[in-house]
C-alpha positions as CSV (number, residue, x, y, z in Angstrom):
1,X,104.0,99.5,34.0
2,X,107.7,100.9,32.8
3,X,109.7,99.2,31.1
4,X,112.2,98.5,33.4
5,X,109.3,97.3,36.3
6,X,108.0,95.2,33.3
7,X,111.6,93.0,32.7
8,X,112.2,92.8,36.7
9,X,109.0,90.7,36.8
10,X,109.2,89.0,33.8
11,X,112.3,88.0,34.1
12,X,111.8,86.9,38.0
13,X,109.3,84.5,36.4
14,X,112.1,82.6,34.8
15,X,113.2,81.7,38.3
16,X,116.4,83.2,38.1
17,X,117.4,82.0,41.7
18,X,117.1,78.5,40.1
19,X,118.9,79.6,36.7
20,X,121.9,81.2,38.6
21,X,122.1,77.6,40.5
22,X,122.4,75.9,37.5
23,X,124.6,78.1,35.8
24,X,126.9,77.7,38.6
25,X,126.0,74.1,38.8
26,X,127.7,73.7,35.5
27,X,131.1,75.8,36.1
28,X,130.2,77.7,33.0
29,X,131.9,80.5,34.6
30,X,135.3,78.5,34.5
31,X,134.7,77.3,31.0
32,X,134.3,81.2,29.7
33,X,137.0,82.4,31.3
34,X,139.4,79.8,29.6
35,X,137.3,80.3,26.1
36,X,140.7,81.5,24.0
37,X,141.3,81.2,20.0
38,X,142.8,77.7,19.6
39,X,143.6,74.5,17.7
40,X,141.2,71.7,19.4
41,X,142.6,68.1,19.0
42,X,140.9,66.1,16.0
43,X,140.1,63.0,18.0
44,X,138.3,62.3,21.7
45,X,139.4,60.7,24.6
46,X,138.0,60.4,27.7
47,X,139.5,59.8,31.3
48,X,137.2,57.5,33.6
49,X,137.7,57.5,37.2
50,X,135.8,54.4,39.3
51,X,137.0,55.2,43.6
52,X,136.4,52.4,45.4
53,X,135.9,54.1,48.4
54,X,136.7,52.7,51.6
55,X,139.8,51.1,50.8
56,X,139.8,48.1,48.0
57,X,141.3,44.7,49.5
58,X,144.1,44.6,46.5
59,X,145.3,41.1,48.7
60,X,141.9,39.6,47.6
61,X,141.7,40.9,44.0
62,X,145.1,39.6,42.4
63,X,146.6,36.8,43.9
64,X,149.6,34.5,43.2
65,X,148.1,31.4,41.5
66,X,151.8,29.8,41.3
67,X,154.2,27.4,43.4
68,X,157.1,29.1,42.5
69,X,159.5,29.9,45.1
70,X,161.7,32.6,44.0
71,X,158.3,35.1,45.0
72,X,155.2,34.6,47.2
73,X,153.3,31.9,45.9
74,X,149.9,30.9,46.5
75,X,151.1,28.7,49.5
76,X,152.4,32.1,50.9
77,X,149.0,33.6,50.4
78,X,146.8,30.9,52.1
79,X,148.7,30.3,55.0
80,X,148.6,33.9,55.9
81,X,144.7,34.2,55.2
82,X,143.0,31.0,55.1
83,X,143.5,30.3,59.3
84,X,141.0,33.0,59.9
85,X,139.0,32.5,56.9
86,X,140.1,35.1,54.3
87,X,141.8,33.2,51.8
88,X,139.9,31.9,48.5
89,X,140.4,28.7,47.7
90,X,143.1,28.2,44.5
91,X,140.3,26.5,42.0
92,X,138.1,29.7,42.3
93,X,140.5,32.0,41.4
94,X,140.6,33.3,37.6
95,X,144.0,32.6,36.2
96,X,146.1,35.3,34.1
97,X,149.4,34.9,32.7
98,X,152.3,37.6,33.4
99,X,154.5,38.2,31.4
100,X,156.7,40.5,33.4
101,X,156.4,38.0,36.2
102,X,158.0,35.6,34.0
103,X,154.8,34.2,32.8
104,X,153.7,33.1,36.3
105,X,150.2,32.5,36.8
106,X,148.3,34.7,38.9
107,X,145.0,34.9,39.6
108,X,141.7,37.5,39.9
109,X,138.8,37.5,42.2
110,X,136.6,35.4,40.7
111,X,133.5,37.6,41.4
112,X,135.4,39.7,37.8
113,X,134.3,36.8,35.9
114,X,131.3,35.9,34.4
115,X,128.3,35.9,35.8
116,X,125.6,33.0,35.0
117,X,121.8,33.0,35.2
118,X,120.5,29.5,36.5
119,X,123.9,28.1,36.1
120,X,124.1,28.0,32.3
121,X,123.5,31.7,30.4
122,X,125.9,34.2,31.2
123,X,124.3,37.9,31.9
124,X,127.4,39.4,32.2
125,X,130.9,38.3,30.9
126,X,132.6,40.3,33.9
127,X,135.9,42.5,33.1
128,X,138.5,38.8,33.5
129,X,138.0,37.7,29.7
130,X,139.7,41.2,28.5
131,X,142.9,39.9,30.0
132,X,143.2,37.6,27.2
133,X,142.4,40.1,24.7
134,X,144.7,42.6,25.8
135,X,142.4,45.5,27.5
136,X,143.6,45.4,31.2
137,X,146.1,46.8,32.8
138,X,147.1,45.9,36.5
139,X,149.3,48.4,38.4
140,X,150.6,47.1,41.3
141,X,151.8,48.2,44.9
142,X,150.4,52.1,44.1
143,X,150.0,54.5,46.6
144,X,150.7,57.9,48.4
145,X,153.9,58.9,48.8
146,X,156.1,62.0,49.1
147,X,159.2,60.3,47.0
148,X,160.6,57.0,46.6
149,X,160.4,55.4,50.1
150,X,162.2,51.8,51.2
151,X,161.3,50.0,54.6
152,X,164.7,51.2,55.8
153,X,163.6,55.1,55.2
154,X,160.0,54.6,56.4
155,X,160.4,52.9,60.1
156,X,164.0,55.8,60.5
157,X,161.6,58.3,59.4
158,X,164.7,59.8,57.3
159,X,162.2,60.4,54.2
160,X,158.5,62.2,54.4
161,X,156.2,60.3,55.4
162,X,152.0,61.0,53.7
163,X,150.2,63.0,56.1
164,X,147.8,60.9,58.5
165,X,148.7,57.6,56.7
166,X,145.7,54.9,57.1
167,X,143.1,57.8,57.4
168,X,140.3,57.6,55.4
169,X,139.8,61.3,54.8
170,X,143.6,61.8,54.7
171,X,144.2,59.2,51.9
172,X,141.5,59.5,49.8
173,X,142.3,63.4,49.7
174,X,145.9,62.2,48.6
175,X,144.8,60.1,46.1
176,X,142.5,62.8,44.8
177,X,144.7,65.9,44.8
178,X,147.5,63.3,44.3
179,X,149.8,64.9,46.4
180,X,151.2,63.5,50.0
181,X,152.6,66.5,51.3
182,X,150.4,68.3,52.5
183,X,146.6,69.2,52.1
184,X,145.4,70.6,48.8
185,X,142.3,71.9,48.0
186,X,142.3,71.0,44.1
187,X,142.2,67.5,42.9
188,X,144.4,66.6,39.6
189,X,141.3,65.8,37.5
190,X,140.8,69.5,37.9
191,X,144.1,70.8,37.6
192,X,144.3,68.9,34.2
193,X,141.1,70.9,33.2
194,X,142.4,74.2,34.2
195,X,145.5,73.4,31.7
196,X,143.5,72.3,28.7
197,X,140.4,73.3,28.6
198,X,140.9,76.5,26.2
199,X,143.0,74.4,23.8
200,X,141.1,71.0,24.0
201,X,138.1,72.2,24.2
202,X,137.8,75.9,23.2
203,X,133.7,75.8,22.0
204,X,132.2,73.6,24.9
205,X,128.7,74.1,26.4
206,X,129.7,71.6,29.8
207,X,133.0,71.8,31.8
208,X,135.8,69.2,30.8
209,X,135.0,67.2,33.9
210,X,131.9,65.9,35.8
211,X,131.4,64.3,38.5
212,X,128.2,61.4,38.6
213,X,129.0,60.9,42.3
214,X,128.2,64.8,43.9
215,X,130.9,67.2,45.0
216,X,134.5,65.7,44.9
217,X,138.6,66.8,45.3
218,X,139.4,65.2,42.5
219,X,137.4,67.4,39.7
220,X,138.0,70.6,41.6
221,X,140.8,72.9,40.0
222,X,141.9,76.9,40.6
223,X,139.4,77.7,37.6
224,X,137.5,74.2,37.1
225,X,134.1,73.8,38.7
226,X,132.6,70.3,37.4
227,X,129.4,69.8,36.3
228,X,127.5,67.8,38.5
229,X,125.0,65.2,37.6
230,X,122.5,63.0,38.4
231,X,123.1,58.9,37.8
232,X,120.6,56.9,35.1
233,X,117.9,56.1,35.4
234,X,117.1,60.1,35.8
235,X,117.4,61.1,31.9
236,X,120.0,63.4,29.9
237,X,116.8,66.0,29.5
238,X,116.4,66.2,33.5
239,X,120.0,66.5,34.8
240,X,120.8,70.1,33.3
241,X,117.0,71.3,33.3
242,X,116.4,74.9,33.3
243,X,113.4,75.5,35.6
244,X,110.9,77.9,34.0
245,X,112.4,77.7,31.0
246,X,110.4,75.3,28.2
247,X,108.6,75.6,25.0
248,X,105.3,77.0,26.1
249,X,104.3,80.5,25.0
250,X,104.3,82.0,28.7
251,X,108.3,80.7,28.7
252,X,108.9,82.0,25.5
253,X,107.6,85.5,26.3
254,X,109.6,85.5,29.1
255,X,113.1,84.3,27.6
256,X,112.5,87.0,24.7
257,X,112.0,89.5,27.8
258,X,115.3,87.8,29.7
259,X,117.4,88.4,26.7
260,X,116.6,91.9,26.3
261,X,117.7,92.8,29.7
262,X,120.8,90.5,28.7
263,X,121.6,92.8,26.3
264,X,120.7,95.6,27.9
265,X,124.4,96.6,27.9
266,X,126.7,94.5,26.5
267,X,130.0,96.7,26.9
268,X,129.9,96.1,30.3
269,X,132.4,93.6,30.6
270,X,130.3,91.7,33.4
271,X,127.2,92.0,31.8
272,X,128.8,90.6,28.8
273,X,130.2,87.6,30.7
274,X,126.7,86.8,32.5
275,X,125.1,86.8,29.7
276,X,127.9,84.3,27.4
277,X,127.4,82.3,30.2
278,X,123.3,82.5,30.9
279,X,122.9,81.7,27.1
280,X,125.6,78.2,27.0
281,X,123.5,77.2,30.4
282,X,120.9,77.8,27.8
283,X,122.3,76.4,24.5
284,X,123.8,73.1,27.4
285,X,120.5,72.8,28.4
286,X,118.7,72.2,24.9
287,X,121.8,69.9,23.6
288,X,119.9,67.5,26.3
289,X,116.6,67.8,25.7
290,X,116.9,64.9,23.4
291,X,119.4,62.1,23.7
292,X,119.8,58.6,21.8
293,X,119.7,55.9,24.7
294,X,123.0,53.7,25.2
295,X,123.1,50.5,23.2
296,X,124.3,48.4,25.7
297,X,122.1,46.7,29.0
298,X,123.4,48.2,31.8
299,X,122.7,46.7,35.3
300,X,120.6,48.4,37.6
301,X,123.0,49.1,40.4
302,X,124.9,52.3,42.1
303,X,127.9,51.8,39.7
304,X,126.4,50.8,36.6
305,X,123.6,53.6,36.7
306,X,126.4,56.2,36.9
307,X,128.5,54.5,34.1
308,X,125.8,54.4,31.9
309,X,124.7,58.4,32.2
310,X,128.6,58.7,31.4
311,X,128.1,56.5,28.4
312,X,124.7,59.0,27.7
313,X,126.8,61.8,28.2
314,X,130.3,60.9,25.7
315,X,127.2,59.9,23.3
316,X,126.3,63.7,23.2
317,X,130.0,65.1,22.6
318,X,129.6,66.4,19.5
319,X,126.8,68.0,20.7
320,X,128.2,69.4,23.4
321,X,131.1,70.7,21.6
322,X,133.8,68.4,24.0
323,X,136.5,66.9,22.6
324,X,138.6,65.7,25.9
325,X,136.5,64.4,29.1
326,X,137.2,63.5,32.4
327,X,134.7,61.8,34.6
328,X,134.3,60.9,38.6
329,X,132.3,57.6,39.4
330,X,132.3,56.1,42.8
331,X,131.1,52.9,44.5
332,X,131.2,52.7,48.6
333,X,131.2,50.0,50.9
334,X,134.8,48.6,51.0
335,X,135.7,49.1,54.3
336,X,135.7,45.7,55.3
337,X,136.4,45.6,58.7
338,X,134.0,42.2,59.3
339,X,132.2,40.2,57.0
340,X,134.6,40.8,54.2
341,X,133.6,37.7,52.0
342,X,130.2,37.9,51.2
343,X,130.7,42.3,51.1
344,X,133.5,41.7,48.8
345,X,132.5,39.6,46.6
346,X,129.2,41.4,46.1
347,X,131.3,44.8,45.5
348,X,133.4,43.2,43.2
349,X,130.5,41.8,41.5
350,X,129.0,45.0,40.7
351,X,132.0,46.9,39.7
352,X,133.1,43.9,37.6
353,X,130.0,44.0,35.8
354,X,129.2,47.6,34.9
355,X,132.9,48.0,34.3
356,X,132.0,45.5,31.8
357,X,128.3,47.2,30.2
358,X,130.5,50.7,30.0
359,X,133.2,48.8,27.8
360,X,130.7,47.2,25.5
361,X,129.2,50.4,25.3
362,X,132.3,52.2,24.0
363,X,132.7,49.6,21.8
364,X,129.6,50.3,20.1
365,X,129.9,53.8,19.9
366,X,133.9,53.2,18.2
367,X,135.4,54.7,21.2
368,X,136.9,51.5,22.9
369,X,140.4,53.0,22.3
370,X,139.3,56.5,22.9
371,X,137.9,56.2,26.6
372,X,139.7,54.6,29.6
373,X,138.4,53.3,33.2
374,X,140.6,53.2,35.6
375,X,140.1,52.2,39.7
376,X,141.8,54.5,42.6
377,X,140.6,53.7,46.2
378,X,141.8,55.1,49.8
379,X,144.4,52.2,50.5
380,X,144.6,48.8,50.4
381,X,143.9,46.2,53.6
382,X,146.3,44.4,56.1
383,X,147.4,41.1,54.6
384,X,146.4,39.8,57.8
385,X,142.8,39.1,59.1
386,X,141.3,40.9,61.2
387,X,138.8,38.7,63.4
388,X,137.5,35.1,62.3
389,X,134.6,32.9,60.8
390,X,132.0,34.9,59.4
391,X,133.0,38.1,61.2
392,X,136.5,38.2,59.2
393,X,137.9,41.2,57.8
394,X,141.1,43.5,57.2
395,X,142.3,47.0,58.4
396,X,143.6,49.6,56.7
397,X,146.7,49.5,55.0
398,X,149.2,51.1,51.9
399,X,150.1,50.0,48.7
400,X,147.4,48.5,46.7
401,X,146.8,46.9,43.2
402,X,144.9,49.0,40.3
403,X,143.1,47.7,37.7
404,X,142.4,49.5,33.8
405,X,140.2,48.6,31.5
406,X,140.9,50.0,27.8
407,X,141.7,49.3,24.0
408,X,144.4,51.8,24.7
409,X,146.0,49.3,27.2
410,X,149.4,48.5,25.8
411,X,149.4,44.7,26.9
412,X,147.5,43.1,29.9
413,X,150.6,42.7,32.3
414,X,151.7,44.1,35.8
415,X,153.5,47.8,35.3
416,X,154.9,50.3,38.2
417,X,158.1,50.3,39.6
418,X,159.9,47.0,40.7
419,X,159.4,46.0,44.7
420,X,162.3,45.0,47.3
421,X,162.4,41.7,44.8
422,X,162.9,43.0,41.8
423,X,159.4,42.5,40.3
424,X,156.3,44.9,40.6
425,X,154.8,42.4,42.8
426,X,155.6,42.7,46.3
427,X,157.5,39.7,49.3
428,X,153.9,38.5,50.7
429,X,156.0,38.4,54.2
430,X,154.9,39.9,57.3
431,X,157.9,42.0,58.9
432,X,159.8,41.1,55.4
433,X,161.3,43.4,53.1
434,X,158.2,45.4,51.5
435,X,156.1,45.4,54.6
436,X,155.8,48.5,56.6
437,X,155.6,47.1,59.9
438,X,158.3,45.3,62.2
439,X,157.8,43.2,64.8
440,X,155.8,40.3,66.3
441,X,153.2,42.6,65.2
442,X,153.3,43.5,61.4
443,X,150.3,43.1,59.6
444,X,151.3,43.0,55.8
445,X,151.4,46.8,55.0
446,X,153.2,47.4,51.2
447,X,155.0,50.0,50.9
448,X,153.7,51.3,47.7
449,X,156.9,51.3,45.2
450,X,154.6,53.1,42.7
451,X,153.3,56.6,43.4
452,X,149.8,58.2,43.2
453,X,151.7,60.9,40.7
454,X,153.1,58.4,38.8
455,X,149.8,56.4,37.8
456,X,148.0,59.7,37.5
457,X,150.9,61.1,34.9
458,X,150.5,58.1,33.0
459,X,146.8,58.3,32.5
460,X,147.3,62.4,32.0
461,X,150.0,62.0,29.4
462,X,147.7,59.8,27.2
463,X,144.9,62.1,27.7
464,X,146.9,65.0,26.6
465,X,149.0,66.8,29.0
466,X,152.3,68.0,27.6
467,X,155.3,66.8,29.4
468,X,155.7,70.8,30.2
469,X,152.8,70.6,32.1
470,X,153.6,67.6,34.3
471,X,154.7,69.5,37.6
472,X,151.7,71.8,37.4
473,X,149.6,69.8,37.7
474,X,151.8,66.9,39.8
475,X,154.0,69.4,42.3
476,X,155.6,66.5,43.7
477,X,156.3,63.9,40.1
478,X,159.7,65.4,39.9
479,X,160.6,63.7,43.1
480,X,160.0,60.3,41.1
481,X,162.4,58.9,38.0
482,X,159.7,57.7,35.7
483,X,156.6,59.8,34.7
484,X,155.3,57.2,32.0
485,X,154.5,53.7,33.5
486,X,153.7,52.5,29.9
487,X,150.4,51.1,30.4
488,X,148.8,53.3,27.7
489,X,149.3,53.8,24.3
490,X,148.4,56.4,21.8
491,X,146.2,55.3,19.2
């Protein structure tokens, strides 16, 4: 057999169809190209995304807990929710203190609190008691716009309006590409990676950003593929496999026989690059084969089994030569059109409580200052019902309330930009001064008085991204006066 005949075969054993998939499968290609001579950061930080797809009911996860006139009080609240059956009751909620509402009382959904086993041992403290120690953040009234937009503006039609507002494929693209405009076909967690990936992270084996939840807008850039991964309980050594490629004798006489045609002829610039790139898939691989476990219990659902391979994953950074992650999580279900209750509460529940296992996690690891979650979702839901009894529900609506969970968090309080009444919190008044609609008809639709841009900057600038880069990667954040929201500090 020639020589040539002889590495075409061997090397066809190493199921190269499958190696090229992974290889792609990881966005190596992006990573080379960005490789450059650099000055990596000294520290980590990591960017968590949680999408509450389907559109998060933001009137049912912070609520006023307060008689106080001057703003929508609870009174407010329940009269426009309870008749059909949508309002919870005042001594369920979970009460937090504001301070930029004046220290008014409002309250969370109590399925964020803890959760007990036979009535008496909690199995989960929920995400409410880091309120009181100063790790949540609540954004209020975000969502897609083009520029700052009042009620006057939106029903004249005198300002741009988001494309196809209160469509689910519409909205969800805004808030991943974070532009209203018009369509884009990179999200900003990948437009962030394109920026920093050669100085942030000039010697990694993975991409900047993966995604636990399949192909999404939001970690696609011009040069940024994400790596793609599998959720626990499938294990750090399975996700980035290489198929024919182990420890046995057979694979090593193959590999030895791959990596002479590698280098068959290296100043070929494209032979080169394939083979920088075959050998990280290779080096990526092996930094997996063996991982410690996660410290924390994580519960066995959707969310918490992708929270805790991201918790697998930051474990390995060093090992994977990262220094600046961004990760996409998602959790479906919240388009609670009927039976909104119970399907809420048990959302709620689960997101509460692996939000929870992810930041016990960090704190173990000594990253709970280093790593922050934070929610988007498509919209938020009419403030009034939709249907009755046990059949209640909401349609879809605009601005909505965010939550983030860090040590980084400045102070647990509302930020964004004030509403109609001079708070962040919006009039709870159907056809009043913050809702969209008009009429006998309105429905309690916020007009978001923070932008999409505006939350994203905020979480970008603590990550890393110069101010310089700001309408790179946000087109549209110059049409907005602040870029910094303040929820996030530097430590």
């Amino acid at each position: 057999m020639k020589r040539r005949e002889f590495l075409k075969s061997t090397c066809a054993a190493l199921t190269m169809t499958a190696l090229a998939t992974q290889v792609r499968h990881f966005g190596l290609l992006s990573a080379y190209a960005q490789k450059n001579e650099s000055f990596p950061p000294s520290d980590y930080r990591a960017l968590v995304c949680i999408f509450l797809a389907g559109g998060n009911d933001g009137n049912n996860t912070v609520i006023p807990n307060h008689n106080d006139s001057s703003v929508s009080n609870y009174s407010v609240y329940y009269n426009a929710r309870n008749s059909q059956g949508l309002a919870i009751p005042q001594n369920q909620l979970l009460p937090i203190s504001v301070p930029r509402m004046g220290g008014l009382t409002y309250g969370l959904h109590p399925a964020l609190g803890p959760q007990t086993q036979n009535g008496t041992t909690i199995v989960n403290n929920g995400i409410y008691e880091l309120w009181s120690q100063g790790k949540m953040a609540i954004v209020t009234n975000v969502g897609t716009l083009v520029q700052p937009t009042t009620r006057q503006q939106y029903q004249q039609r005198t300002v741009p309006i988001p494309y196809q507002l209160y469509s689910h494929s519409d909205q969800v693209a805004q808030f991943h590409a974070a532009r209203s405009d018009q369509i884009s076909y990179t999200g900003w967690g990948g437009r962030i990676a394109d920026r920093r990936t050669s100085q942030d992270n000039p010697n990694a084996l993975v991409p900047m950003i993966t995604s636990v939840a399949g192909a999404q807008l939001f970690t696609s850039g011009q040069l940024t593929l994400p790596l793609s991964i599998a959720p626990a309980p499938t294990g750090l050594n399975q996700v980035l496999a290489l198929q024919g490629y182990n420890s046995t004798s057979a694979s090593q006489a193959r590999r030895a026989a791959f990596n002479d045609l590698r280098t068959y002829d290296l100043n070929h610039q494209l032979i080169a690059a394939a083979s920088h790139i075959t050998e990280q898939a290779i080096q990526a691989s092996n930094a997996l084969q063996s991982y410690q476990e996660v410290t924390v219990t994580f519960p066995n659902t959707t969310l918490g089994n992708q929270l805790k391979q991201v918790a697998r994953m930051i474990k390995k950074r060093t090992d994977l030569g990262v220094n600046r992650q961004i990760f996409f999580c998602q959790l479906g279900g919240f388009d609670t059109h009927q039976n909104q209750p119970s399907t809420h509460n048990s959302l709620l529940l689960q997101v509460s409580q692996a939000m929870r296992a992810f930041y016990d996690e960090m704190v173990v690891q000594g990253l709970a200052n280093k790593v922050v979650q934070f929610w988007m979702t498509d919209f938020n839901r009419t403030f009034n019902p939709a249907g009755s009894g046990s059949s209640v529900g909401s349609d879809h609506a605009w601005g909505n309330h965010l939550i983030v969970i860090s040590d980084a968090v400045t102070a647990s309080d509302f930020y964004g930009m004030n509403t109609s009444n001079g708070t962040p919190f919006p009039t709870l008044a159907f056809n009043g001064p913050d809702d969209a609609d008009s009429g006998s008809n309105a429905r309690g639709r916020w007009i978001p008085t923070t932008s999409v841009e505006q939350y994203a900057a905020t979480l970008a600038k603590w990550f890393g991204l110069p101010q310089s880069d700001m309408p790179a990667v946000f087109p549209k954040i110059t049409n907005f006066p602040v870029w910094d929201l303040g929820f996030l500090t530097a430590t």
